[in-house]
C-alpha positions in Angstrom: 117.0 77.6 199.9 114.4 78.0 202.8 113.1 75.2 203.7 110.3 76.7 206.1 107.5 75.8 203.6 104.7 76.8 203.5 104.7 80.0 205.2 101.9 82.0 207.0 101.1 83.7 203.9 101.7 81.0 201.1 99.4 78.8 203.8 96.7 81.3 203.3 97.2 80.9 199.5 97.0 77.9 199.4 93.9 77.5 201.5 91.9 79.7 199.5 93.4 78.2 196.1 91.7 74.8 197.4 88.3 77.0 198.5 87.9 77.3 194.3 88.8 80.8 194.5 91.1 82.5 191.6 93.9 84.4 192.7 96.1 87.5 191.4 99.7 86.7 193.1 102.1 89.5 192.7 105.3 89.0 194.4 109.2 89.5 193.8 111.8 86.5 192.7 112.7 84.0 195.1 109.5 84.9 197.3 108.1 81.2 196.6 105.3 81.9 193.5 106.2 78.9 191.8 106.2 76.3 194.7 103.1 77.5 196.0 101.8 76.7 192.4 103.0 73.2 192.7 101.2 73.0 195.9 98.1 74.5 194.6 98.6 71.5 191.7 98.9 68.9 194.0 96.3 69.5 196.2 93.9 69.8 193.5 95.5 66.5 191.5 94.7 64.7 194.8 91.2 65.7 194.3 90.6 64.6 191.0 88.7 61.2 190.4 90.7 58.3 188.5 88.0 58.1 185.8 87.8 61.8 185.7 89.4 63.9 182.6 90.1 67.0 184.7 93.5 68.1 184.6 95.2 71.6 186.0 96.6 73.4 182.8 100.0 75.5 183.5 100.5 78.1 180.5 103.0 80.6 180.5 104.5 82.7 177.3 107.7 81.0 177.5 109.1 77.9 176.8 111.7 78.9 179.6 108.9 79.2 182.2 107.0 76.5 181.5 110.0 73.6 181.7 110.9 75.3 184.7 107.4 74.8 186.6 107.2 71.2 184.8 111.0 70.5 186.4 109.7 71.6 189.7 106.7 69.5 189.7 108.3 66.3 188.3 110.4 66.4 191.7 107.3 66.6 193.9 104.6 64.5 191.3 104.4 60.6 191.1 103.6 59.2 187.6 100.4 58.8 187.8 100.1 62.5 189.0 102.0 64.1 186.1 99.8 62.8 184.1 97.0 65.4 185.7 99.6 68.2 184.6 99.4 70.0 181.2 102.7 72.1 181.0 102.2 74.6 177.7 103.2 78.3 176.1 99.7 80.2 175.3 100.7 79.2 172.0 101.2 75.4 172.0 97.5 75.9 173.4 96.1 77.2 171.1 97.6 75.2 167.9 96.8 72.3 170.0 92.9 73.7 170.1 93.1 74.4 166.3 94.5 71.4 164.6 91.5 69.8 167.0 88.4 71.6 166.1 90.1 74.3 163.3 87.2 73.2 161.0 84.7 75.7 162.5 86.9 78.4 162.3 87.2 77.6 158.3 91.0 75.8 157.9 91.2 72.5 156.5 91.4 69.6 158.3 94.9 69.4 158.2 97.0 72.2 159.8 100.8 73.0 160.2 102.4 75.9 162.4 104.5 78.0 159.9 107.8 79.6 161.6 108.8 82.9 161.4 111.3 82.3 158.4 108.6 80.3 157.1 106.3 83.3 157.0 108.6 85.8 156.1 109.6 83.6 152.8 106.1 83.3 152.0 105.3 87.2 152.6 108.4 87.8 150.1 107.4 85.9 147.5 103.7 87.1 147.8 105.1 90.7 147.7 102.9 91.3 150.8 104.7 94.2 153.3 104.3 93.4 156.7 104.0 97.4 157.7 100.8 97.3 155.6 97.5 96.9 157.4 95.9 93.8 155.0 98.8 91.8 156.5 97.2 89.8 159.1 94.4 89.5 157.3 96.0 88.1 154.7 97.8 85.7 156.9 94.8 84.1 158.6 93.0 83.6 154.5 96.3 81.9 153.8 95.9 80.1 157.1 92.3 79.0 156.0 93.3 78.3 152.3 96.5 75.8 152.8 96.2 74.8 156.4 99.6 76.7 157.3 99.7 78.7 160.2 101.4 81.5 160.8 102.8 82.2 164.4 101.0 85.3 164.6 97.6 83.6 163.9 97.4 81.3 166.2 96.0 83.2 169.2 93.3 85.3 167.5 91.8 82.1 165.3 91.7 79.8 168.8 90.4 82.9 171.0 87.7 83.3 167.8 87.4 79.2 168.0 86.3 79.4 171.6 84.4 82.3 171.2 82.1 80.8 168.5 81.7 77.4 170.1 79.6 77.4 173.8 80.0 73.1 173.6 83.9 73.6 173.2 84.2 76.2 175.7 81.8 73.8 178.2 84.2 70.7 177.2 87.9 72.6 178.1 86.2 74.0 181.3 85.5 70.4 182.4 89.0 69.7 181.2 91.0 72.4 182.6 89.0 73.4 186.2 92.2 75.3 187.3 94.5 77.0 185.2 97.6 78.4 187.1 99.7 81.0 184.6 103.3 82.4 185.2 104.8 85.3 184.9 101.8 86.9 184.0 103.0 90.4 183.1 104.9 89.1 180.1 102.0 88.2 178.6 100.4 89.9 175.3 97.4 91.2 174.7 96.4 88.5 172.2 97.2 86.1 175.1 95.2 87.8 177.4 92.3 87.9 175.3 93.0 84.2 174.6 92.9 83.6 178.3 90.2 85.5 179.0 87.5 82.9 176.8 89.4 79.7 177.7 89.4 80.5 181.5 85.9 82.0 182.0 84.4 79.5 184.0 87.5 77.7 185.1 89.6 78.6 188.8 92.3 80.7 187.3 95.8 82.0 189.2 98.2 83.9 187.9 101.7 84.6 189.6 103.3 87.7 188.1 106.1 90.8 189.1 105.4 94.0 186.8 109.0 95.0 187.9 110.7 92.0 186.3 108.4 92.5 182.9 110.9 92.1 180.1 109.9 95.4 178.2 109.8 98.2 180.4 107.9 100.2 177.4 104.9 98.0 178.1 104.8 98.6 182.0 101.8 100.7 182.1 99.5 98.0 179.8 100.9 95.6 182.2 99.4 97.5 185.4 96.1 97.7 182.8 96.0 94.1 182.7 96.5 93.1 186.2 94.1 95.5 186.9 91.6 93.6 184.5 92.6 90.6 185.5 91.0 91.7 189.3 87.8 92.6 187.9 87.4 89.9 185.4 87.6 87.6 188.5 86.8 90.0 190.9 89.5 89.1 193.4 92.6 92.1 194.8 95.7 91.5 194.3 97.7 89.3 196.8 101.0 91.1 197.5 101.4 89.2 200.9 104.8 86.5 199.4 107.4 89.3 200.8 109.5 86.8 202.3 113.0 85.8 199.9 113.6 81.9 200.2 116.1 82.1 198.1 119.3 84.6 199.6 120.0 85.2 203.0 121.0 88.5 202.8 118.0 89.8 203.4 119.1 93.6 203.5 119.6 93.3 199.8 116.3 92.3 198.9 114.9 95.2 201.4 117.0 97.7 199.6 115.8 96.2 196.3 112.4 96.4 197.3 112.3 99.8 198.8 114.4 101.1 195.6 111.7 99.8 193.4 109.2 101.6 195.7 110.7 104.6 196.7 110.2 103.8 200.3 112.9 105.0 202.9 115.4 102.2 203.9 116.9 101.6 207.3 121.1 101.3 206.6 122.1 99.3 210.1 119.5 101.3 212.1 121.8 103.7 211.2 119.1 106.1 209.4 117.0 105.5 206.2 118.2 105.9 203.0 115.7 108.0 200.7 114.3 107.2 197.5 112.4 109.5 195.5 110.9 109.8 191.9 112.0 113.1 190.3 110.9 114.6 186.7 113.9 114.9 184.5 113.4 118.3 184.7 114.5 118.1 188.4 117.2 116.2 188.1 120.0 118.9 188.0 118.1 120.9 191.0 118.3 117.5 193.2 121.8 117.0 192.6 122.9 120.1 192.9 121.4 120.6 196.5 122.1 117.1 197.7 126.0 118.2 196.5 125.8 121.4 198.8 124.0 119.1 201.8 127.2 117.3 202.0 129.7 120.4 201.3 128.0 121.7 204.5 128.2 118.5 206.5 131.4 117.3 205.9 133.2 120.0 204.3 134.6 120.3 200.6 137.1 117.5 199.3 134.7 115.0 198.8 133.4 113.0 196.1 130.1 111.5 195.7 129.3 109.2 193.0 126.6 109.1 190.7 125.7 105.3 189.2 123.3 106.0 185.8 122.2 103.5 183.4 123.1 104.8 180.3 126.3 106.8 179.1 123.4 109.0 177.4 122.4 109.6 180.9 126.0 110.5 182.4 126.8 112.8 180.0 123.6 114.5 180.4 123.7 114.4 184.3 127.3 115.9 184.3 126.6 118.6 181.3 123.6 119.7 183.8 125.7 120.0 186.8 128.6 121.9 185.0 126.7 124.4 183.3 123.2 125.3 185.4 120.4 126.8 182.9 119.8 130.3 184.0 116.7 129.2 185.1 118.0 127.1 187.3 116.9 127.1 190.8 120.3 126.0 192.0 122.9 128.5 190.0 126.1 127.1 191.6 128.1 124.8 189.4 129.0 121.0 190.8 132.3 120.2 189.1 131.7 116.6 187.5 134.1 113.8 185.7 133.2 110.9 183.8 134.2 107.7 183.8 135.5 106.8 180.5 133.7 104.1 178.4 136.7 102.2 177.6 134.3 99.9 175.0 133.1 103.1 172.8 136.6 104.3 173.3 138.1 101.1 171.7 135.6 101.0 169.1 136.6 104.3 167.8 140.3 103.4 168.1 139.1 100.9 166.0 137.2 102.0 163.3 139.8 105.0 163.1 142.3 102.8 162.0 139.9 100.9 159.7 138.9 104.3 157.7 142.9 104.7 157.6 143.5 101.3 155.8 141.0 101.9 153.8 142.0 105.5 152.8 145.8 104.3 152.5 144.8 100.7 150.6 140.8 100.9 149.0 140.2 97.5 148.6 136.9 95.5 148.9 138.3 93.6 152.8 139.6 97.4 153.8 136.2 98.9 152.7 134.6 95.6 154.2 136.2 95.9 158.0 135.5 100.1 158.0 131.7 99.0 156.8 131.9 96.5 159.8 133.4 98.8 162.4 132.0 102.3 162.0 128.4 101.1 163.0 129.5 100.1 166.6 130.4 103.7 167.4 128.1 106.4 168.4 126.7 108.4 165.3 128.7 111.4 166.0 131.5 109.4 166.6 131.1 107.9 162.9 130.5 111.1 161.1 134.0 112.1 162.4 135.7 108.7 161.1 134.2 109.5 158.0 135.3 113.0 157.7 139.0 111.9 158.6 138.7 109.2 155.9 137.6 111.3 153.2 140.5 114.5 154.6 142.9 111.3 154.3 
């Protein structure tokens, strides 16, 4: 790892961190997010008088995260420091907040977090189907009826705790003065509103990368929330941690980064590379006369190679370049092979030969291991296992 800490930029950070001012700090891995948080910490721990309840909250929506940022600090923290530190998921938070003062949101004054199995169990016995849209209603008047809480209530009854109760909200802002979240693009929207009543007069930074969010479906409500995030604070977002400590090869984190942003990239000063977002729609037309670019360069024998991340995608890719729509822009056909997925290829082998036992010997283990192996091949691939088991 680098050891030229603090930076230039993580200095200004920093610096305006200990100024009181929140912060939006978007950055790639290894690009020092998480040290500059301890740094922010310990600053503000330093500040902190002895008799004083303040102490800087760290949430995060991960267990995973948040022993991670409480490892770092317990490297750079003395004892009496840590004890200035609050290391929790949005969800320990928030069952902390409502076993406290659950009594004015209407639960008893005795309160356990129900697991997922837990709930599911219940919902079973209850007849209650979670697809139905009384279901989390009827979890939070079970939650208010026996004191058991369901993971999913937790959020919404502390956010409607906080919301209800100015004193409480006063009292935690006095607590928590700075609140420093990671990996702020995997949070939910019940965490976000969550965050959005505890932190409203507290110093909040979050450190966050919407291209390493966990579920690329929710990219775009990701971007929403950064964006609210700004304007809820009204600070911009700080994009100035370029800088990896962790790798030396630098060039792979530039080619990384200019991939992600379709920005040209510089091979050896040799020439850029070029990156480019294309419709799907496109996709054939691109290939095709990138394929005749080179045919004219260098001449025919060559092969270029085509990396895709789904065998999905390869077959379509190659179908597209064998046969051109008549449409097409580019009518010429690009003569394509495909690598062979030796995994589906095996799991057909597979499940072949476990239709055939079954065929040659029914049984309840030969009907068992086809029932087991047809389902790991693709659906077309099963209807045809199935049609030589019943022609058997």
């Amino acid at each position: 790892m680098d050891d030229g800490f603090p930076s230039s930029e993580q200095e200004q950070i920093i610096a305006n961190a200990n100024r009181g001012l929140s912060a939006l700090i978007i950055s790639g891995p290894g690009s020092g997010k998480s040290r500059t948080a301890i740094e922010i910490a310990q600053l503000n721990v330093r500040a902190i008088f002895k008799e004083s309840v303040e102490q800087v909250l760290f949430l995060s929506f991960s267990n995973a995260a948040v022993n991670r940022l409480a490892g770092a600090a317990g490297v750079r923290f003395t004892p009496e420091a840590k004890s200035r530190l609050r290391f929790v998921t949005f969800h320990s938070c928030a069952a902390e907040l409502l076993s406290r003062y659950g009594r004015f949101v209407g639960l008893p004054p005795r309160t356990k977090v129900a697991d997922k199995l837990e709930e599911r169990l219940i919902a079973i016995e209850k007849g209650w189907d979670e697809k139905n849209g009384e279901y989390q209603a009827r979890l939070v008047a079970l939650a208010k009826q026996t004191g058991l809480l369901p993971f999913d209530t937790l959020l919404p009854l502390a956010t409607a705790l906080l919301q209800g109760s100015q004193i409480l909200r006063r009292i935690l802002t006095r607590r928590y003065p700075l609140i420093i979240v990671d990996e702020f693009e995997d949070t939910s929207e019940a965490q976000w509103a969550f965050l959005q009543v505890l932190g409203k007069d507290s110093q909040v930074i979050v450190l966050g990368d919407p291209n390493q969010i966990i579920y690329s479906s929710l990219h775009k409500a990701t971007e929403r929330r950064l964006e609210e995030f700004a304007a809820w604070k009204e600070v911009e977002a700080d994009r100035t941690l370029r800088r990896n400590h962790r790798c030396a090869q630098t060039k792979i984190l530039e080619f990384a980064e200019c991939l992600l942003t379709a920005s040209p990239f510089d091979v050896r000063n040799s020439g850029p590379v070029k990156f480019g977002n294309y419709y799907r729609s496109e996709l054939r037309t691109r290939l095709a006369l990138l394929w005749k670019q080179i045919q004219d360069k260098i001449g025919t024998g060559q092969t270029i190679g085509i990396l895709v991340p789904s065998t999905k995608l390869v077959e379509d890719v190659a179908t597209g370049l064998r046969n051109p729509p008549p449409s097409s822009v580019v009518r010429f056909p690009v003569y394509t092979q495909m690598a062979r997925d030796e995994a589906a290829y095996d799991a057909v082998l597979l499940a072949i030969a476990a239709a055939r036992d079954y065929s040659e010997s029914p049984s309840g283990i030969t009907a068992s291991r086809a029932a087991l192996s047809i389902p790991r091949c693709q659906i077309d691939e099963a209807a045809m296992i199935v049609d030589l088991a019943i022609t058997k």
